[in-house]
C-alpha positions as CSV (number, residue, x, y, z in Angstrom):
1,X,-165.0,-148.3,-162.4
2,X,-165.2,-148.1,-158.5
3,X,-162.2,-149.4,-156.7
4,X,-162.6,-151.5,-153.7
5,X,-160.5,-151.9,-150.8
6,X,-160.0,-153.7,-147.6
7,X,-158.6,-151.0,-145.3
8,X,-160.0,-151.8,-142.0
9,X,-160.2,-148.0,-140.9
10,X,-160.6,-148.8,-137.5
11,X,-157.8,-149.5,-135.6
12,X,-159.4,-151.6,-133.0
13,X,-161.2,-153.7,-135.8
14,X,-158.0,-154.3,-137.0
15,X,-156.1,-155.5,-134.3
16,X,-159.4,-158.0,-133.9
17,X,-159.0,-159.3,-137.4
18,X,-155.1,-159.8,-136.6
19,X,-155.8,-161.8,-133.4
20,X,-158.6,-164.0,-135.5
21,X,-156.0,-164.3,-138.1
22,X,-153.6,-165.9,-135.5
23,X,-156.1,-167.7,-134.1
24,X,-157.0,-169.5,-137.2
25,X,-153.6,-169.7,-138.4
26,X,-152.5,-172.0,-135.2
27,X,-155.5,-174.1,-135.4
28,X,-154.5,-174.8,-138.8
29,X,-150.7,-175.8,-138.1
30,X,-149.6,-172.7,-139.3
31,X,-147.2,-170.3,-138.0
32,X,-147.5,-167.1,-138.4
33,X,-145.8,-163.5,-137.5
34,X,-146.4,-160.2,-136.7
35,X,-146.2,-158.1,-139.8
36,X,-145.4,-159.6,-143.1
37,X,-146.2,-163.4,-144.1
38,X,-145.1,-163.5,-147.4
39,X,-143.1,-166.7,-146.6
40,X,-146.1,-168.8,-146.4
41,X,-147.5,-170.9,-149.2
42,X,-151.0,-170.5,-151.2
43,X,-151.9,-173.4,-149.4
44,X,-151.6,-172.6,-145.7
45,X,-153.1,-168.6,-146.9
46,X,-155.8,-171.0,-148.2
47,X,-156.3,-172.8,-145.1
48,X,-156.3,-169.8,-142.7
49,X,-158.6,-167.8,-144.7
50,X,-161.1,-171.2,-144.8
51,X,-160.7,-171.8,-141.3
52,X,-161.7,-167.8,-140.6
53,X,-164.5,-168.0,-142.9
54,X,-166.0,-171.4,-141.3
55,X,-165.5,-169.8,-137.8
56,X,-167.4,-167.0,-138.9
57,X,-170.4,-169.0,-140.4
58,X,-170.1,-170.8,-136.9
59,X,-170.4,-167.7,-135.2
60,X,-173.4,-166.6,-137.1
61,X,-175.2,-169.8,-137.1
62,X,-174.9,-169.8,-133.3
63,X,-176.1,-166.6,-133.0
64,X,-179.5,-167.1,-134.8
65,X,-180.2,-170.1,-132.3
């Protein structure tokens, strides 16, 4: 069995991702630190990770136009 990760290996990727993180965490209403989040409900996690993911479709669909 193959095991998968998400390490971002670059560290300039990384520091991306964590600003896009931020930046859909505050357009969501939530507030979120450096380092570790573990304070933060399913919910909000939920709602930054959807809020990434339709930016991202955004992103794309704009780019094929």
């Amino acid at each position: 069995m193959a095991k998968s990760s998400n390490r971002i290996l670059n560290p300039n990727a990384r520091d991306a991702m964590d600003r896009f993180k931020m930046e859909a965490a505050g357009e969501v209403g939530v507030n979120l630190k450096q380092g570790y989040n573990g304070d933060i409900t399913s919910k909000q996690a939920g709602s930054i990770g959807g809020q990434m993911v339709k930016k991202m479709i955004e992103s794309y669909e704009n780019g094929m136009k």
